[in-house]
N, C-alpha and C positions, 0 to 999 in steps of 0.2 A: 365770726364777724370780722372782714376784714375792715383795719384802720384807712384814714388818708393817707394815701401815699407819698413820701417823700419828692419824689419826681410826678408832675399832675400829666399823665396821659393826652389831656384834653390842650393843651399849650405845646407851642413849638418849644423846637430845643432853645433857641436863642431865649426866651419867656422864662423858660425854667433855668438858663444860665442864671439871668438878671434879678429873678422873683425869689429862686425857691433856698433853701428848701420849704417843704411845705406840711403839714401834719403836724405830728409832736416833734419833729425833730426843725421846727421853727424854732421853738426856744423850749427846747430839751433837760429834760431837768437831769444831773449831773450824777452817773452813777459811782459812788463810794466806795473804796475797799481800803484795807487794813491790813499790815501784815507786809509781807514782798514777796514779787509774782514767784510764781514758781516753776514756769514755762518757758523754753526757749525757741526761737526761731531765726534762719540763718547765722546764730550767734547775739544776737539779741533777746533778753530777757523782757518776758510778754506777762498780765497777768492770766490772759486767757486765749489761746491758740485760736483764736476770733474773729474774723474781720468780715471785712466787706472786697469783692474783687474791683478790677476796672473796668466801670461802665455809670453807675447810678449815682457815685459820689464826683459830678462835674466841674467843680470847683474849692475853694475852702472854707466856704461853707456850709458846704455837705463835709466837705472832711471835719471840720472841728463837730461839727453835731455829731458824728458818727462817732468819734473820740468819746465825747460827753455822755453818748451813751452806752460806752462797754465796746466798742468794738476796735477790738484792742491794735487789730492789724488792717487798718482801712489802707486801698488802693486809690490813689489818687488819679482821676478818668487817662486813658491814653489818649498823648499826645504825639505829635508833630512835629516838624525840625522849621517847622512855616505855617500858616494862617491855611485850614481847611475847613470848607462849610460841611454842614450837616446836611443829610438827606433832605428833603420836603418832609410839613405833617402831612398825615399822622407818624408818628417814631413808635410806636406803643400800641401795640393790641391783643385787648384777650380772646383766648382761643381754646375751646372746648379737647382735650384729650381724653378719652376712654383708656383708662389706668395708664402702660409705659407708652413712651412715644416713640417706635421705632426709626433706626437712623437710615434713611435714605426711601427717598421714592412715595413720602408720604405727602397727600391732600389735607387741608385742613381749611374749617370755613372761621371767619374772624368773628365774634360775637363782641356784643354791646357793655356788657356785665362782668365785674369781674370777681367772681365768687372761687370758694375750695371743692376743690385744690386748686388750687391758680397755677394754669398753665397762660404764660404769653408769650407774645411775637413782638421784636423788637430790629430794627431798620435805623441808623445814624449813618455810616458809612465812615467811624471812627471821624468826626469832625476834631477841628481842634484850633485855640486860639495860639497869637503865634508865641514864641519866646519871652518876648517882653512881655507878655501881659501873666504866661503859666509861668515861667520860672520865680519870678517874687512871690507868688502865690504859694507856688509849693513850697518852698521857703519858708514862709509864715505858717507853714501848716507841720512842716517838719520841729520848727521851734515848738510851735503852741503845743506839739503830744508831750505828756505825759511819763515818768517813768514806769515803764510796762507797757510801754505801745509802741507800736511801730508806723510809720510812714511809710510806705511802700507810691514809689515813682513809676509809670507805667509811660511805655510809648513805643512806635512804632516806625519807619523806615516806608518813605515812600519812594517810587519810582521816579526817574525825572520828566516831568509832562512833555518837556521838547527837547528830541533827540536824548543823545546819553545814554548808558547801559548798565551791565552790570555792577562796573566799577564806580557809576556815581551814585548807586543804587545802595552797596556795599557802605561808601564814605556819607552817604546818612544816614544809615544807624552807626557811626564811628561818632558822628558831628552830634547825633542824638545823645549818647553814651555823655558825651564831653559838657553838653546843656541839663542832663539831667546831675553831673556830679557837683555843678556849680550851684546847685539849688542845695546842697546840702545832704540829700537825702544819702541815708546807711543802706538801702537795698532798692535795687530797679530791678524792676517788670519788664521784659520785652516779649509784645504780642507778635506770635506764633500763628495766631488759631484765627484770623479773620479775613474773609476773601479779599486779599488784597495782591499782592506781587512776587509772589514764588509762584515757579513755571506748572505747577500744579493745584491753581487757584489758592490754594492756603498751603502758607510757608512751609509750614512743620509738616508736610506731605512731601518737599522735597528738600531730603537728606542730604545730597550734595551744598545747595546753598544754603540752607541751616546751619551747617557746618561752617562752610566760610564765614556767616555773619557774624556766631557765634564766637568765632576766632577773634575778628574783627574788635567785638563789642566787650571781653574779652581783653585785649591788649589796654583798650581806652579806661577797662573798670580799674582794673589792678585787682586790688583786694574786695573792691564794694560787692557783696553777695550780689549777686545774676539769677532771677529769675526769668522762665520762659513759660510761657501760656502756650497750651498747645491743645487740639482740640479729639475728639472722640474717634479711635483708631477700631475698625474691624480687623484690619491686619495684622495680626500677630507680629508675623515675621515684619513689616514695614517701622512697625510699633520698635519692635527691636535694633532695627540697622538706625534707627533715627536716636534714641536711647546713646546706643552702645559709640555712635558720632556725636553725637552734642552732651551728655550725659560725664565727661570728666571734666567741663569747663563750666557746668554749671550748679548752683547751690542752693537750687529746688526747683522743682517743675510744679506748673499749678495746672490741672487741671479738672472738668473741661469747659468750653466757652458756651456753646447752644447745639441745638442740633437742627439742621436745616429743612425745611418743610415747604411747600409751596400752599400760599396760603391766598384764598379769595375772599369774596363777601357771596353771602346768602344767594344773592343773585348770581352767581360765576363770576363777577367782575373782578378784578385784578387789587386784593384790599388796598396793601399798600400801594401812591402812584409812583410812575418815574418807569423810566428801563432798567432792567438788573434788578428789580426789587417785585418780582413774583415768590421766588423763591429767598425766605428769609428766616432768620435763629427764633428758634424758640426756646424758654427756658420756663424753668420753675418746675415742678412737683413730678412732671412728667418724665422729668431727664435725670431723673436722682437716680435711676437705676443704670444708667452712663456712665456718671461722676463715680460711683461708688465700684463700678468694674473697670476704670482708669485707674484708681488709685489703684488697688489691687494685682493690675498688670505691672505699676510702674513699681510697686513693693517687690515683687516678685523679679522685676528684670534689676533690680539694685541690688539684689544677693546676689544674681544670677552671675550679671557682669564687674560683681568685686568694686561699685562704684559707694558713694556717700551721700547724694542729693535729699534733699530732704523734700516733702509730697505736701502739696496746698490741692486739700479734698473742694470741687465747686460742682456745684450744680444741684436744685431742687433740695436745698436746705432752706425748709419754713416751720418747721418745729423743732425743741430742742433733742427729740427721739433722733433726729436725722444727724445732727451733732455727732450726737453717740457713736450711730452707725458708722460714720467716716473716721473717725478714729481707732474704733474696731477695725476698719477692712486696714489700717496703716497710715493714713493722714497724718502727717504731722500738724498740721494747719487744716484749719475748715473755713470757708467764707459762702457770703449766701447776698445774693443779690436782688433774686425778686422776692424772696422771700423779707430782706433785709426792707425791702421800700416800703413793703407795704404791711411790718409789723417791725416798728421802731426800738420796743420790749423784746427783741427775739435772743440781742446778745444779755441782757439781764436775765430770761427766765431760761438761759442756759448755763450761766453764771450759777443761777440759784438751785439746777439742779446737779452741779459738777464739784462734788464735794473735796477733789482732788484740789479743784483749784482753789476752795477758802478753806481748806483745812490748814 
């Protein structure tokens, strides 16, 4: 039985800015612990390697209810260096997958229901409100955690709409880096993994500018741990040369974000509307076996190449069996997003069943 979901499907993004959140985690009731955490994350003590990634938690009130309930490492949605709107509704739809979702080249038709295993399709175009309105916000949200939680800052680097190039490209995620440290936050997120402005549709596909931003973003951090979102690599060796270039300047990689699918309705029609939004990320139950061979490569290339980064396991975490698994393959970190919306209980009855962490 799936819960309501924290973010309502059926409501524009702007609606679920203003409204939500929605379900139990309207007024979420406060989960308890005793003791002191016994986890750590980029140097931050956590009490349960937990969270939530960048996407479903919009504002700060999705991040405090997400605090309130267990999720020890909530990502604060990615933002912007300037005021960008969201896709058109629909943002949100479920979609039928027959067991794993293979990466690339797959059809999918959108359904009405959204039942287990919950696989969805999801469409924003990373929107984002501007400075003045996210920075105090994250702010408040940074104070209001908890000892044993973390706040995690997420945002991204956009192109400049007229004229400009690389170098004004570069100097906003620098300008980003400098808006996110004034908010306070001890660790930022910078998305990798979503078709936006690296010369190979998604950043973290091209290794030469990852590397520069990375530098970049980098110089502006100092110390603040750096994480990079980055998304589901067939490539071995691609996987590697990006690693082995961005991989000493930063202090975990989270991965991965969705996997991309071109998706209709029942009748062939184009589900989601707009240009560029045939083909759009899916996540949840069907991608868990993605996340869990990301982690896995990225374990494997961090002995490989003598590096230290620590591994934030995502994708198709909705039970806390799935928890488990990502730990096992080398996760340092686990975050679950659709699973997270629409079962508000998933970081307590993963708490309850992780004896490491209340013993």
């Amino acid at each position: 039985m799936l819960d309501e979901p924290m973010y309502n499907p059926l409501l524009s993004y702007e609606e679920n800015y203003e409204r939500g959140p929605f379900g139990e985690f309207q007024q979420p009731a406060v989960l308890k612990r005793a003791g002191e955490p016994r986890f750590s994350f980029v140097g931050e003590k956590v009490w349960q390697p937990f969270g939530i990634p960048a996407g479903p938690l919009v504002n700060g009130k999705y991040v405090k209810a997400a605090l309130d309930t267990g999720f020890d490492l909530p990502v604060y949605k990615t933002v912007r260096t300037h005021a960008y709107k969201s896709h058109p509704w629909p943002n949100v739809l479920p979609v039928h997958v027959e067991g794993d979702l293979p990466a690339g080249g797959v059809k999918l038709t959108a359904g009405e229901e959204y039942t287990q295993p919950l696989s969805i399709t999801n469409s924003f175009g990373v929107p984002s409100m501007p400075p003045d309105v996210w920075q105090p916000d994250l702010a408040d949200c940074v104070r209001y955690a908890k000892p044993g939680q973390l706040v995690i800052g997420s945002y991204q680097g956009t192109l400049p709409e007229r004229g400009g190039g690389v170098t004004e490209y570069i100097e906003d995620f620098r300008r980003g880096a400098r808006l996110m440290l004034e908010t306070g936050v001890k660790a930022v997120e910078v998305n990798f993994s979503c078709p936006n402005e690296g010369t190979a549709n998604l950043l973290c596909f091209d290794t030469e500018r990852s590397r520069v931003v990375v530098e970049a973003i980098r110089e502006e951090l100092g110390a603040t741990p750096l994480l990079i979102k980055v998304a589901y690599f067939k490539d071995d060796t691609k996987l590697r040369e990006l690693i082995r270039n961005i991989g000493p300047y930063v202090s975990a990689i989270s991965s991965i974000n969705t996997i991309s699918a071109e998706v209709r309705k029942a009748d062939g029609e184009q589900a989601l509307p707009g240009e560029g939004r045939l083909m759009s990320g899916v996540c949840g139950a069907s991608i868990r076996w993605a996340g869990l061979e990301m982690v896995q490569k990225l374990a494997r290339l961090r002995d490989e190449l003598g590096l230290s980064y620590e591994i934030c396991g995502v994708g198709g975490v909705t039970v806390a069996e799935d928890y488990a698994a990502y730990r096992a393959a080398g996760a340092d970190a686990v975050m679950s997003a659709t699973g997270a919306m629409w079962n508000p209980a998933l970081a307590e009855e993963i708490w309850n069943e992780n004896e490491e962490a209340r013993a």
